[in-house]
C-alpha positions in Angstrom: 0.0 0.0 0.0 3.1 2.2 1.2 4.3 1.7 -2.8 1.4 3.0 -4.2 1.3 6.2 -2.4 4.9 6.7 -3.4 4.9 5.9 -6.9 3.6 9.2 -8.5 6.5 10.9 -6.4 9.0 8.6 -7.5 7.6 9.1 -11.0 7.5 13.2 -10.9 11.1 12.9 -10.0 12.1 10.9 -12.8 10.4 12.7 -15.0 12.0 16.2 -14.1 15.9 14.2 -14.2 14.8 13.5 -17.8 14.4 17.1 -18.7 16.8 18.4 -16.6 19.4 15.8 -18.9 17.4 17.1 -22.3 17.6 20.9 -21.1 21.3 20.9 -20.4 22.3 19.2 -23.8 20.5 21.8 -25.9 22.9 22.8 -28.7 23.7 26.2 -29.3 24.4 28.0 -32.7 28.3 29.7 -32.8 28.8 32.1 -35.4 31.9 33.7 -36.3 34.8 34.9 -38.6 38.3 33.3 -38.6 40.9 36.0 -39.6 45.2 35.7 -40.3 46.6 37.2 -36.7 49.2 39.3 -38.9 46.9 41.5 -41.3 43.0 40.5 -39.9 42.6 39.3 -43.7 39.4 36.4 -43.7 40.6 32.9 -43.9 38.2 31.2 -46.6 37.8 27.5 -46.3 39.4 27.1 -42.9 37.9 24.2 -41.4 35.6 24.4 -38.2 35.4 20.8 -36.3 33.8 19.7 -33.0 36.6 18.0 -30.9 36.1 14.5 -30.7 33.6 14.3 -33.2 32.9 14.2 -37.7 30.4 17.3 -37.0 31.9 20.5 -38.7 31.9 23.2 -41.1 33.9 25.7 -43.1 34.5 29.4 -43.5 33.1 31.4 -46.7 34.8 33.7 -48.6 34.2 36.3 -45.7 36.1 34.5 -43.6 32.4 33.6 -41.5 31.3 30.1 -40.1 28.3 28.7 -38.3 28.1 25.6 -36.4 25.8 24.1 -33.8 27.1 23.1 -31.2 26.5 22.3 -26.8 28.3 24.9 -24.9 31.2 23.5 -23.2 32.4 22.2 -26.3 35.7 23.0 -28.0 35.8 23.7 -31.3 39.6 23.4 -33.6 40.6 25.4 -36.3 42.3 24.3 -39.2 43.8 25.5 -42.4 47.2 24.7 -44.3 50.0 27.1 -43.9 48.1 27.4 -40.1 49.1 26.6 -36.3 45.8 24.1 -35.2 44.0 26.4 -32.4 41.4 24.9 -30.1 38.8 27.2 -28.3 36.1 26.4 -26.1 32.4 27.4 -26.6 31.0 29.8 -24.1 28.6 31.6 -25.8 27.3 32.5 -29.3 29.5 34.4 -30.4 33.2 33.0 -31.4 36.1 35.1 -33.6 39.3 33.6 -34.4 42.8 34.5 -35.2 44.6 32.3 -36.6 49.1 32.6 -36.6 50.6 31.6 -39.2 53.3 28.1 -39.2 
């Protein structure tokens, strides 16, 4: 009898660690523009990846990128002629400098 009156309890509480889980995972869009350090000139085609995972993009001719991605995150930056540069997401907004090898 005790397990009856305790199931909708025990069921509310599940319930709201299931959305909690859903609600922290929501992914974020990051929008940016990934310049050369030495002259601020766009790098186009630089590529935009999601450590750890095959998700990613690459800059236009701008030099501009969007991705979506969970906050947390770290994105890497590559491009030939390029030092790699690893940055963590903390918001929507992420511009990048990249130093030439």
């Amino acid at each position: 009898m005790k397990t009856r009156k305790c199931l909708p309890a025990i069921v509310s509480l599940i319930c709201c660690l299931v959305w909690s889980m859903n609600v922290q995972a929501q992914p974020i869009i990051v929008k940016g523009k990934v310049t050369d350090a030495s002259d601020g000139t766009p790098v186009v085609g630089c590529n935009v990846a999601i450590k750890g995972t095959n998700s990613g993009t690459f800059t236009d001719v701008d030099g501009l990128y969007s991705i979506a991605v969970e906050k947390g995150k770290k994105l890497v930056f590559t491009f030939i002629g390029y030092q790699k540069k690893e940055l963590k997401v903390n918001g929507e907004l992420l511009n990048v400098e990249l130093t030439q090898d």
